[in-house]
Every structure is written in C-alpha cells, then in structure tokens.
C-alpha positions in Angstrom: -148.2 88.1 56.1 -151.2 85.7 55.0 -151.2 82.0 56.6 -152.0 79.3 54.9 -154.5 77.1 56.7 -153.6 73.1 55.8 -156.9 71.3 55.9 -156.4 67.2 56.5 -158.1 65.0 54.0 -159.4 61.4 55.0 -160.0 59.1 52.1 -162.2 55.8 52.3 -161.2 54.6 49.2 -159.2 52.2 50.2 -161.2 50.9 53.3 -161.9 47.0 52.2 -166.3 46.0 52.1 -166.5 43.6 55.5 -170.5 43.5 54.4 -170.9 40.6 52.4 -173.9 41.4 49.6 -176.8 38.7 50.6 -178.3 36.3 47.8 -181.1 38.8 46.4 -182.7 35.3 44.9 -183.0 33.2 48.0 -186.5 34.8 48.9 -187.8 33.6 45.8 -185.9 31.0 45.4 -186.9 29.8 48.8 -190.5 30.7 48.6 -191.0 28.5 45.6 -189.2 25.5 47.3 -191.6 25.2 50.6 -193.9 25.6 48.1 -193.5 22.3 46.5 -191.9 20.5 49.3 -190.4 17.6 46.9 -187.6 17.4 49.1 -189.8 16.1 51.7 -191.8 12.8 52.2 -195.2 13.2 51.9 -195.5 11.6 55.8 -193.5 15.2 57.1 -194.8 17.5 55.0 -195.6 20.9 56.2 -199.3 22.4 56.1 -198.3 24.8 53.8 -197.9 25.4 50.0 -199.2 22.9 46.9 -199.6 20.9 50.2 -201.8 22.5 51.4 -204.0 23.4 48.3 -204.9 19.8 47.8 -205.5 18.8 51.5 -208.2 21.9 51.9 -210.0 20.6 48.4 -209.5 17.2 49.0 -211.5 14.5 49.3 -214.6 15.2 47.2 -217.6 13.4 47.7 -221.0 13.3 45.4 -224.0 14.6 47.2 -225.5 10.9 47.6 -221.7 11.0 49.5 -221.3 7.1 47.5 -217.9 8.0 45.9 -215.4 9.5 47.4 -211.8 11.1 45.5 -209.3 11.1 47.6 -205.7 12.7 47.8 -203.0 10.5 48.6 -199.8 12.7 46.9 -198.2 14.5 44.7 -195.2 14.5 42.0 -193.3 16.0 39.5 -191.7 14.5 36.2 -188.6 16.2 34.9 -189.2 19.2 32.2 -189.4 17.6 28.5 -186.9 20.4 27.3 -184.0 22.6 28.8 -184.3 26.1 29.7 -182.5 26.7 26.8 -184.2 25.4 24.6 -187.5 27.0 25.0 -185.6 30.2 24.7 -184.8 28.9 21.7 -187.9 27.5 20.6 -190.4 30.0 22.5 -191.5 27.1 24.8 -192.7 27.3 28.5 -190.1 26.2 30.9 -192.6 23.6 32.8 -192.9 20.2 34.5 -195.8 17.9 34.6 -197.6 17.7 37.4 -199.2 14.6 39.0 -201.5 13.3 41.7 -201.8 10.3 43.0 -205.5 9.7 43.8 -207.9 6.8 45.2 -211.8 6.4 43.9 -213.8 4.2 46.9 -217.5 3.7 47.0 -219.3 3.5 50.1 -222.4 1.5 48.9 -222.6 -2.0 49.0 -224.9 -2.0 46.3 -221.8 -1.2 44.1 -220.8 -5.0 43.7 -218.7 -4.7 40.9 -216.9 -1.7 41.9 -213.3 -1.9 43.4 -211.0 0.5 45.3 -208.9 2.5 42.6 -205.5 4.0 43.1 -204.1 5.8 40.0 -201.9 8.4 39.1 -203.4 11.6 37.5 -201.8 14.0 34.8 -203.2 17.4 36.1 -201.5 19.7 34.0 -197.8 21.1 33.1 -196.9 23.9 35.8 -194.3 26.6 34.7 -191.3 26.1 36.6 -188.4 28.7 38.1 -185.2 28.6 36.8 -182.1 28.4 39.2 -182.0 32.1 38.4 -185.3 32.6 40.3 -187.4 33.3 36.6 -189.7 31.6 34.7 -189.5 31.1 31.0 -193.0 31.7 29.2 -193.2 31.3 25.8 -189.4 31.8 25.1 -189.2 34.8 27.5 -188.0 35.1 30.4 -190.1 37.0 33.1 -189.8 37.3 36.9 -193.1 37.0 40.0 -192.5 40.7 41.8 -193.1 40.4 45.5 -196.1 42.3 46.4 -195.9 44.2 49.2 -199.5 44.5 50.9 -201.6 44.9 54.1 -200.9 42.2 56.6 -203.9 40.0 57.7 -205.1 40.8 61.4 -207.1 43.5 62.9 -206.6 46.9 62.4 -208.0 50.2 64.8 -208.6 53.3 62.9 -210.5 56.8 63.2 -212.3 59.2 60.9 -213.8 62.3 61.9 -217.9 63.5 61.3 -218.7 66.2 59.9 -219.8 67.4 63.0 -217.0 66.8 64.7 -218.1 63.6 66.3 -215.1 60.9 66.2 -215.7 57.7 64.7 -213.6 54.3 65.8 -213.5 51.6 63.7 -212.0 47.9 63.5 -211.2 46.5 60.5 -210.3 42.4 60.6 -208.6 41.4 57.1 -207.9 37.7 56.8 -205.2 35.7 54.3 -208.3 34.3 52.7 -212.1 35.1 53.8 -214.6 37.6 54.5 -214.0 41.2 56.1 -215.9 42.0 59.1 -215.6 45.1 60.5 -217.1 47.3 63.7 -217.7 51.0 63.8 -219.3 53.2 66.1 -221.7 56.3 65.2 -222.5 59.7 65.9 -225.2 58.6 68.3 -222.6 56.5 70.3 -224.0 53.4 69.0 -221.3 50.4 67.6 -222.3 48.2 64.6 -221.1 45.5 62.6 -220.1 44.7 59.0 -219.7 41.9 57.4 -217.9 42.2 53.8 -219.1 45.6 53.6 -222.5 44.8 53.5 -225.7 46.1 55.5 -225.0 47.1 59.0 -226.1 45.9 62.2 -226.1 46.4 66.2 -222.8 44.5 67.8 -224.7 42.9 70.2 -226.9 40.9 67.5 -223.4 39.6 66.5 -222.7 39.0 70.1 -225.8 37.2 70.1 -225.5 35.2 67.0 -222.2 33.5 68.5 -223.9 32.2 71.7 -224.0 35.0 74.1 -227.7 35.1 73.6 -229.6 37.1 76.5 -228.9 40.7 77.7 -227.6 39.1 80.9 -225.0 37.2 78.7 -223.8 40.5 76.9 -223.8 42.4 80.3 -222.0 39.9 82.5 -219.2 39.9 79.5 -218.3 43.4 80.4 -218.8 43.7 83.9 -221.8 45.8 83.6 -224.8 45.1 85.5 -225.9 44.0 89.2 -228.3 40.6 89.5 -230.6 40.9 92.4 -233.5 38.7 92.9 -237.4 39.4 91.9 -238.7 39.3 94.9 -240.8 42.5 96.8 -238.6 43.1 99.4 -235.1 43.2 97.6 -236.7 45.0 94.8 -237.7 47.5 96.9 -234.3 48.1 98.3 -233.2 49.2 95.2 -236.1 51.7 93.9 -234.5 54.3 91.5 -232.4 52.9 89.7 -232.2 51.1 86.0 -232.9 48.1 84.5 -229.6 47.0 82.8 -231.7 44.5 80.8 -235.1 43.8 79.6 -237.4 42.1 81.5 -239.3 39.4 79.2 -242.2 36.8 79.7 -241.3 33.7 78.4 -243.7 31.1 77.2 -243.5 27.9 74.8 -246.0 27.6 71.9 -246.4 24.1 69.9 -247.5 23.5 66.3 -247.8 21.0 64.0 -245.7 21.1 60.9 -247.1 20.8 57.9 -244.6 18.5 55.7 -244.0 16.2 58.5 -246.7 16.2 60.7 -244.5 16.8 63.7 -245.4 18.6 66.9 -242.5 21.5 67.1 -242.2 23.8 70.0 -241.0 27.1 69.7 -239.6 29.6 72.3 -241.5 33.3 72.2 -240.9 36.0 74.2 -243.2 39.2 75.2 -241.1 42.6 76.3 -242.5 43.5 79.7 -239.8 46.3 81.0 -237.6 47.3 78.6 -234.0 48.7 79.4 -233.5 52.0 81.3 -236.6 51.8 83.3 -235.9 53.4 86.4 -237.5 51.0 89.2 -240.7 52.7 91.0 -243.2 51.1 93.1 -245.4 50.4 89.9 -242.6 48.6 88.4 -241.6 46.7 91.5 -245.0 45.2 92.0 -245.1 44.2 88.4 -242.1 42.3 88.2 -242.5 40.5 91.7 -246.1 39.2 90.5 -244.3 37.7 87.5 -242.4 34.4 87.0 -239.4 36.4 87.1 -236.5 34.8 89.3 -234.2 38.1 88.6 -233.7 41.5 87.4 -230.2 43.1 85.9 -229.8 46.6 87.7 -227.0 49.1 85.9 -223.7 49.3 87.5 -223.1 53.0 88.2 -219.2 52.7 88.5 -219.0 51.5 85.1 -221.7 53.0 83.6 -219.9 55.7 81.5 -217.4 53.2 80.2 -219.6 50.8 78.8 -222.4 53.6 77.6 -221.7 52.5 74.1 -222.9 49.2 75.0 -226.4 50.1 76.6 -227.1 52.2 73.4 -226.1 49.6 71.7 -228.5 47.3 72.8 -231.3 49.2 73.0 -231.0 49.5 69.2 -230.8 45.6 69.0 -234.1 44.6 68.3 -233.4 41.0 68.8 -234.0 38.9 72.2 -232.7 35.3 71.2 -229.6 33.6 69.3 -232.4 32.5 67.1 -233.6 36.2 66.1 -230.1 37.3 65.9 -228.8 35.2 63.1 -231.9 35.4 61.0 -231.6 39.2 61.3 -228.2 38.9 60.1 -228.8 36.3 57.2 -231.5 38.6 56.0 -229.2 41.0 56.2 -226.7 39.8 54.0 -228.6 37.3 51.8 -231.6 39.9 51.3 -234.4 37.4 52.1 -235.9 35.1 55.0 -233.3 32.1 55.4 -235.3 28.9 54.8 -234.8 27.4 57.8 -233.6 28.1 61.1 -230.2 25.6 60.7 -229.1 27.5 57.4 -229.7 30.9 59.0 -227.5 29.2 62.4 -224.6 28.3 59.7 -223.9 31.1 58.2 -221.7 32.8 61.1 -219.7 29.6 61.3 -219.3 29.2 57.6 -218.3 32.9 57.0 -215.5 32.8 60.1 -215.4 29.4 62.1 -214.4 27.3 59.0 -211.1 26.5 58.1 -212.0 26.0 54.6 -213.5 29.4 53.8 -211.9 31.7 56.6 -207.8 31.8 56.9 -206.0 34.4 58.9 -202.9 32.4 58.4 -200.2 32.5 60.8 -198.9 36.4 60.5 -202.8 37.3 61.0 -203.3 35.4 64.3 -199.8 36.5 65.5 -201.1 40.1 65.2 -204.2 39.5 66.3 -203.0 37.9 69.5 -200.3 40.7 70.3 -202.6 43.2 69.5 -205.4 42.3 71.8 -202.8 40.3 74.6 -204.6 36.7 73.3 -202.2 33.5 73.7 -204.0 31.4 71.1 -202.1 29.1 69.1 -200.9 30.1 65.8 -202.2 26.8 64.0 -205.5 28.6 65.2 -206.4 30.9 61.8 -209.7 31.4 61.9 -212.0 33.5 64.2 -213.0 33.0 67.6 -215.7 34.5 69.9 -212.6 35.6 72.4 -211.3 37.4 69.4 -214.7 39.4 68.9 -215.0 39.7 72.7 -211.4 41.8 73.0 -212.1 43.9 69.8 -215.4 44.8 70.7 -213.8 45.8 74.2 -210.6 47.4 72.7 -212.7 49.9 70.7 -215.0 50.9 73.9 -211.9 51.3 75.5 -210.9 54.0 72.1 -214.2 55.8 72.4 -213.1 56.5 76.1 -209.3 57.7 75.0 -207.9 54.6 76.8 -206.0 52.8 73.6 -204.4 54.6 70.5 -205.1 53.7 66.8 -203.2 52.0 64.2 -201.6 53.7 61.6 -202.5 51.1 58.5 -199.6 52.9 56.4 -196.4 52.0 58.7 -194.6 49.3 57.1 -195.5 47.1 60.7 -198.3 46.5 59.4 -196.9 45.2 55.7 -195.8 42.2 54.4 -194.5 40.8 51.5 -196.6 38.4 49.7 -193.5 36.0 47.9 -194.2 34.1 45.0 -195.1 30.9 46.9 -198.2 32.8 48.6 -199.2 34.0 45.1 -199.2 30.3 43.9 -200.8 29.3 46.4 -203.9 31.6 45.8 -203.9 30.5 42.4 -203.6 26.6 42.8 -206.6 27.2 45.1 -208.7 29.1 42.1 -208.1 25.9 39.9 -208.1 22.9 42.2 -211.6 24.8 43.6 -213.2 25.0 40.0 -211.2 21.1 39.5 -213.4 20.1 42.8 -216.8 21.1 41.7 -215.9 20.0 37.5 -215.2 16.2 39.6 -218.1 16.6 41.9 -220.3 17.1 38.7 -219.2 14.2 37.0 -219.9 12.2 40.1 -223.7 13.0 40.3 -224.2 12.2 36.9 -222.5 8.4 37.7 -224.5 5.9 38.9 -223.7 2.2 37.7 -221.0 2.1 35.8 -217.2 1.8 36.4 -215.3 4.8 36.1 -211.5 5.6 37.4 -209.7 8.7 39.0 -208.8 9.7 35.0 -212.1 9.9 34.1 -213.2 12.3 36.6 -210.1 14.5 35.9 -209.6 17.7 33.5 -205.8 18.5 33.0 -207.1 21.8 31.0 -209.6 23.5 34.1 -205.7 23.9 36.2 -203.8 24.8 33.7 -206.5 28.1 32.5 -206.0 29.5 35.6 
C-alpha cells in the first residue's frame, strides 16, 4: 500500500507591502535646491552651492587694486515660457540669472567716480523640472549621479618585482592638487605632488617649517640631545650622529637693483649623519661653536629606519633649500625669488581658493588618522602630513592595514548640485579674469558693473 505524503504550501501573495517606496527624485531634487538656496535670505545662507561659487571668485580687483567688483547677491526671474512649451517649441527650460554687484574705487584721484550698485544679467541657466529633468532644446534629459572616489587619503600597496613591498598614500581633494607619498626598494619615502618629479619626504617636511634635522627627528621621537662639550661627548663614544653637524655663518652682499645690504644664512656640512662618535670626532665638534649634537635613539631605531634613509637622501639643510628644490622640481627652472619659491606650498594646499577637501574629505581624513579638526577646515595642514607620514612608517613595519580603494566606503555620489557647482566655478573663474582684463585697460573714464560683464563667457560653459 503506497502513502501519499501531503506537502503544506505557504503563499505570500496576499501578505500586504508595510515598506513604503521612497521618493527616487528627492536626491536630485534636493541637491538642486541647496544648490540655489532662493528659499533663503542672502544673510543665512549656507557656504555651499551657487553660494559658494560667487563668494570664492568674488571680489575682483585690478592689479593697481583701484577698482574693486564686488558680490552682494544673487536672483532668479521666472522662466519666459512653460515646460511645455519648449517641448513644444524645442526651447531650453531656463531662468535668468542675476547678480547684484557694487563697482568702488579706492583712489582718490578718481573725483568723478561714484560707488555703483547695479543688477547684472549673467546668463539664462537651464532649470529642473518638478520631475527632477531638464528640458534642452525641446528634450527632456536627466544629470546621472556619478558615483566616484571620495576625497581624503587613501593607504595602498604594490609589490616590486623583487618582491620588495611598496606603501603608498594617496590624498585626493574635492578640488586641488594630488600629493602623494611612497616608499622604495631602498627603504627610502618620497613625495609627489600632482604626479610630478619626486622628492625626499623630509624636504617637504622641511618646506612647511620643520626646517633642521633636529625639527624632523624631535617629530618622531627619534634622537637623544646631549650637549657639545668634551666631557659629555665622551661619555657617549660609539654611537651615531642622528643629525648632521653644520657650521653656520652669515655672509652679506649688496644687491644690485636696490643697492641694499642683504644677509644670507650658509651652512658648511662638518659631520654628516651616521657617524659613529670616536675620539677624532669628539675633539672636533667640542672645538666648534656647536652647543649640541643629536645622538640616534637605539629603542626606536628600527621603527623610524625609513626616516634616517630618508634624510640622508635629502640634500637640503634649510626651509629655504627645501622649497626651491621643490619649485624646481615642479616648475622646471630656478624660482625667481626666494618669496615665490616660499608660496608655492601654501598656494598648492594652504589656500582655500585653490585646495578643497570639502567636508566628506576632512571627515575621512580625521577618522582615518584619529585628528579632531573641524570640518569647516578643508584644506591641508602640517598635522595632517605629520600623521600620514607616521601612519605609513607604521605600514612599512606591519603595524596598520591598507585601504581597499574599491569598497564602496570609500565612494560617494557626486549629485547634480556638486556637478553644478564644478561647472559654475569653470565659468565664473574665466568671468573673473574676462572682468579683471577690462579693469587694467580702464583708467579715467566711468564705467559700471554692466560694462565689465559678459553674459555669453557663463553661459559657454
């Protein structure tokens, strides 16, 4: 007799959806929103958005710095036709947009010219529909969200052909130059900056203030100070100099276009690094002016070996020799003086105008290298070089684990707002310099906000 076995059947068919379906649209419909702020009084704006874009261009000055454009606000006029009628006419669904602007001069000379405050026509933007599109030309097209690499640092590896491993750091900003810091097969760490010619990590170190061995040693703990006289030197015979020992003197000159007596700063290597401390080398150094010595540490001195190879391929001794190594570096020639060659660290990372690791870039910075900095604080700082340069000796000694650049941690989506953003800057950058032109080229006459202004270089981009 066969038996019938009665299986039970559970049907969801009729379960009821508790999951409500979100607003696919409110991203971009949101993201183009705080990007115009016209909700908001000018007064409680945010920092952010079209906002933004105007505050970081404006005001423009002429290089005599007599006039001076400045931004005072922004507006919108409502769209000449309907959305559905540039369907139907294959028309650009856009609203004009205007500045208000005020032209001062600073001269006194300029009698005749008075304080201006005008409203500027600076082009017709396309606008989003309630649908979260745009209508271009009659069509109707929709901003993707790009998904891309998050700004902040990242720690990677890569693997020699001889099976040496090489760490690197990669720091990406929102808008800026990439530096980044690898080590060799020789154990030695360098720095890039926007993939250019390398260099030793400690000339960068240098460059930023941290200017004598003794500054770069006492930053990671590595080296003993003992005075330069006989007797303590002698107590410590046999071991190495941590840092070179230099002879210091001052030359003067007269310069030749201003007839000014300059002084300048040399230095002569005596000892260099690694010299191990004999009777010879004692005697030397007490019979110079020489108030102390750096000794290595011997409990850290395994640790930090990266560093001493490091700087004993830095061939610089001063701040001053760092950062016209580095400018030669990058600009391939001699800077012309010793001010421009100091600027261009601080205009590459220090300046808020051409460096930006916006907020989601110094959030990841700071929880990646235990910083509290504030987040209003987007660009670089020498703390944040400081912890990356120590985070990847700590990798070349198997004490932190890499990133993986691929895990979606370390993506974010760029919304349409961010991409207007990038290209209002484009435009309102060109607008700056087309207005900065014009300025130069006025001298007595009267001229307005209007005239400096081309509606056509935004609207290109």
């Amino acid at each position: 007799m066969s038996s019938t076995q009665v299986q039970n059947r559970i049907s969801f068919g009729k379960t009821k959806n508790l999951a409500e379906t979100p607003d696919l649209l409110d991203i971009q419909l949101e993201s183009f929103k705080e990007f115009f702020q016209l909700e908001t009084t000018p007064d409680k704006r945010n920092n952010e958005g079209l906002f933004r874009v105007f505050k970081e261009n404006f005001p423009i000055a002429d290089t005599r710095n007599i006039f001076v454009l400045e931004f005072l606000d922004y507006f919108i006029d409502p769209p000449r036709y309907s959305i559905d009628e540039c369907m139907e006419r294959g028309l650009t669904y856009a609203v004009p947009l205007k500045a208000k602007l005020r032209l001062s001069c600073n001269d006194e000379e300029h009698v005749d010219f008075q304080t201006i405050v005008q409203d500027v026509f600076l082009g017709n933007i396309p606008y989003m529909t309630p649908r979260g599109t745009f209508v271009i030309n009659g069509a109707e097209r929709v901003v993707v969200s790009q998904l891309h690499r998050s700004p902040g640092v990242f720690f990677g590896q890569s693997t020699h052909p001889n099976g040496t491993k090489i760490y690197s750091a990669r720091v990406i900003p929102f808008k800026g130059a990439w530096m980044e810091f690898a080590t060799d097969i020789n154990n030695v760490m360098y720095a890039y900056i926007d993939r250019k010619k390398k260099f030793p990590v400690t000339t960068l170190l240098r460059s930023i203030g941290f200017e004598t061995d003794k500054d770069i040693l006492e930053l990671f703990g590595m080296a003993i100070e003992v005075k330069a006289d006989k007797k303590t030197l002698a107590e410590h015979v046999g071991k190495k100099l941590a840092a070179r020992v230099l002879r210091t003197w001052v030359e003067d000159f007269v310069d030749e276009d201003t007839g000014e007596v300059v002084s300048i700063e040399r230095n002569e290597i005596v000892m260099e690094r690694d010299t191990v401390l004999d009777e010879d080398a004692v005697d030397m150094i007490s019979e110079m002016d020489v108030k102390s010595v750096f000794l290595q540490r011997e409990d850290v001195g395994g640790d930090y070996a990266i560093i001493y190879n490091t700087l004993n391929k830095d061939t610089s001794n001063s701040e001053l020799e760092a950062v016209q190594h580095i400018y030669r570096q990058l600009r391939g020639a001699d800077a012309p003086d010793n001010e421009t060659a100091r600027g261009i660290i601080d205009k590459l990372f220090f300046s808020d105008k051409r460096y930006d690791l916006g907020e989601v870039g110094r959030y990841k910075i700071n929880r990646k290298l235990g910083l509290e900095l504030p987040l209003d604080k987007k660009v670089l700082t020498k703390q944040d070089i400081i912890e990356i340069i120590k985070y990847l000796v700590r990798l070349t000694n198997a004490k932190a684990e890499i990133d993986d650049i691929d895990h979606l941690s370390n993506r974010r989506v760029r919304t349409v707002g961010e991409q207007l953003y990038a290209q209002f800057g484009v435009g309102l950058a060109r607008m700056a310099r087309t207005i900065r032109e014009r300025m130069n080229v006025r001298d007595n006459e009267v001229f307005t906000p209007v005239d400096l202004i081309n509606a056509r270089t935004l609207s290109s981009v």
